[in-house]
N, C-alpha and C positions, 0 to 999 in steps of 0.2 A: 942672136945676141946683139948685134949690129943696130936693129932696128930697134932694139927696147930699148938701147943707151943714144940713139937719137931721140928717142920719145920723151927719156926720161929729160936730157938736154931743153927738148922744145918745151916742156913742161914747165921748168928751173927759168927760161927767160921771160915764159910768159907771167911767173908770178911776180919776177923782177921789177918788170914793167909795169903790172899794176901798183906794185909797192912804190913805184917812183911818177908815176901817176899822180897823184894828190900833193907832192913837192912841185913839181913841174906845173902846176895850175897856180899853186901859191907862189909860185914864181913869176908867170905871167899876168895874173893878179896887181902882183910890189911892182912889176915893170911898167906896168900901164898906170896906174895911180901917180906912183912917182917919178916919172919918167927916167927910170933906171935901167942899165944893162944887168940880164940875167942871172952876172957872177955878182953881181954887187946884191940882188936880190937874195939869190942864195946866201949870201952874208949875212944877213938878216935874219932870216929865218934859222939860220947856225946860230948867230950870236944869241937870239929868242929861247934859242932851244938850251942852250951851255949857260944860258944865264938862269934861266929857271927849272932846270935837270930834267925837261922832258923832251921827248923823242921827236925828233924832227920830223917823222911822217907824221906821229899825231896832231902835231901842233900845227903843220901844215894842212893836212885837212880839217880841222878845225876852222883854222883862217879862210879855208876856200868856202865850210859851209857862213859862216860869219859874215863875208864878202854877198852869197847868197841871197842870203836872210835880209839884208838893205833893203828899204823900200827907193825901185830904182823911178818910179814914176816921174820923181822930181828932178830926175837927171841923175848923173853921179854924185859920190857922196861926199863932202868934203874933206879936203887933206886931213883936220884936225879930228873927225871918227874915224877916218884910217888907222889916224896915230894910237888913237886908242884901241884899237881892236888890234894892233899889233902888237899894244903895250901888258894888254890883259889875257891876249890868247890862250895864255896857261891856265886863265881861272876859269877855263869852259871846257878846257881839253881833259875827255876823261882819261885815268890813270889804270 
């Protein structure tokens, strides 16, 4: 019984982890573009998420593939499509 309610345990954090997975990218994502600390990022992607009533994993991975999708050839992408792709993220994030 012992060893099934550790499995079950190790199970529960690894799905944790992927689920915070895709926040954590769009976290290090906002911190590198805007040269923000990570709780300030995280703010963001809260307030993104409570402003347009969608779920903060979505919206974050969303943003991370978004960020992806850049064509990065020419270097990084300017502040002002950042701001956009952080302003529109809902309108791409499936529901």
């Amino acid at each position: 019984m012992v060893l099934r309610e550790k499995e079950r345990i190790t199970e529960n954090v690894a799905v944790m982890s992927s689920r915070r997975a895709g926040i954590e990218q769009a976290e290090g994502a906002l911190t590198v573009i805007y040269g923000i600390a990570p709780e300030a990022a995280f703010k963001i992607l809260r307030w993104r998420s409570q402003q347009t009533t969608t779920t903060l994993r979505a919206l974050a991975v969303q943003l991370v593939a978004d960020f992806q999708s850049l064509d990065a050839e020419n270097g990084p992408p300017s502040r002002a499509v950042c701001d956009r792709l952080v302003m529109t993220v809902h309108e791409r994030t499936p529901r």
